[in-house]
Phi, psi and omega in degrees: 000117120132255273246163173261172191283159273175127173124175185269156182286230147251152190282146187202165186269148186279134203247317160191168184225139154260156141294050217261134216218345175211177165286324172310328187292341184306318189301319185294298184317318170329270169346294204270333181292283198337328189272328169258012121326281193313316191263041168272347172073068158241168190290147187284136186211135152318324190278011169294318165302347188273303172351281184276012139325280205276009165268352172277343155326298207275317181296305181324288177316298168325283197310336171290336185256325132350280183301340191269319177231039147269331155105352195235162155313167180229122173264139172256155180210127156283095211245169158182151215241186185286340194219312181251181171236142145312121139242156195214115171268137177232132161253168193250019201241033172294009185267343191253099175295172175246165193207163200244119179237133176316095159009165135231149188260005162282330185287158160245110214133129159104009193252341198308317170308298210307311197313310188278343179266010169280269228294303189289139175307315175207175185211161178179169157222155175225177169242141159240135159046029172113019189223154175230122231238116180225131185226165189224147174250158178245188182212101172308102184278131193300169196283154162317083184273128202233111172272134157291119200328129164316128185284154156204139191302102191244150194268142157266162169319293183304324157320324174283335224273279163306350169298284160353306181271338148308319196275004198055074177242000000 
């Protein structure tokens, strides 16, 4: 077994929060992080779907192991910096850390950190005030720098005509 690194994500601002209180609830929690990526004005990039793909993966996941084993609702927080996104699930469970357990390939089940540390850029937990913080950071993909078709000089006919009779032709 284990353990995730220890410490706070790095800072960044806060963009929205949920309250998730079940499992009915993940699908709405989905729903409203996409929407709130997209209205973040970020520059067009192919890798923006995947992005917020794999932060709704990762929030799902987090909030789910929140829920099974904090015993509490789980607040998600969307955070975001100039270059990464946040997501950070808080629980009412801070004596149970959280740890990375070797599959069994008969279990169902034990897999979600491996899920969330493949997708997420970094991972960590901290405690605050009676909470247990377990967050995953993204890498905000830079904008697509789109160079302009190269000009090129086309000649109208009489321009050509008279070039031609200079040169004598």
């Amino acid at each position: 077994m284990v353990s995730l690194r220890s410490g706070p994500p790095p800072p960044a601002a806060a963009v929205q929060q949920w309250a998730v209180a079940d499992y009915t609830e993940l699908r709405a929690m989905r729903a409203s992080l996409r929407q709130a990526i997209d209205g973040q004005l970020l520059p067009p990039s192919p890798r923006l779907d995947d992005l917020a793909e794999h932060m709704s993966i990762v929030a799902t996941e987090l909030t789910t192991n929140a829920l099974r084993h904090g015993q509490s609702e789980a607040v998600v927080r969307l955070s975001r910096s100039a270059t990464v996104f946040v997501v950070d699930v808080a629980d009412e469970m801070p004596s149970v850390p959280p740890r990375l357990h070797e599959p069994q390939t008969s279990q169902i089940g034990g897999r979600g950190l491996h899920i969330v540390q493949e997708l997420a850029t970094d991972t960590g937990w901290y405690l605050t005030s009676g909470h247990k913080h377990v967050w995953a950071q993204f890498r905000i993909p830079r904008r697509v720098r789109q160079f302009p078709a190269p000009r090129i000089s086309v000649f109208d006919l009489k321009t050509f005509v008279r070039l031609l009779r200079r040169t004598g032709h």
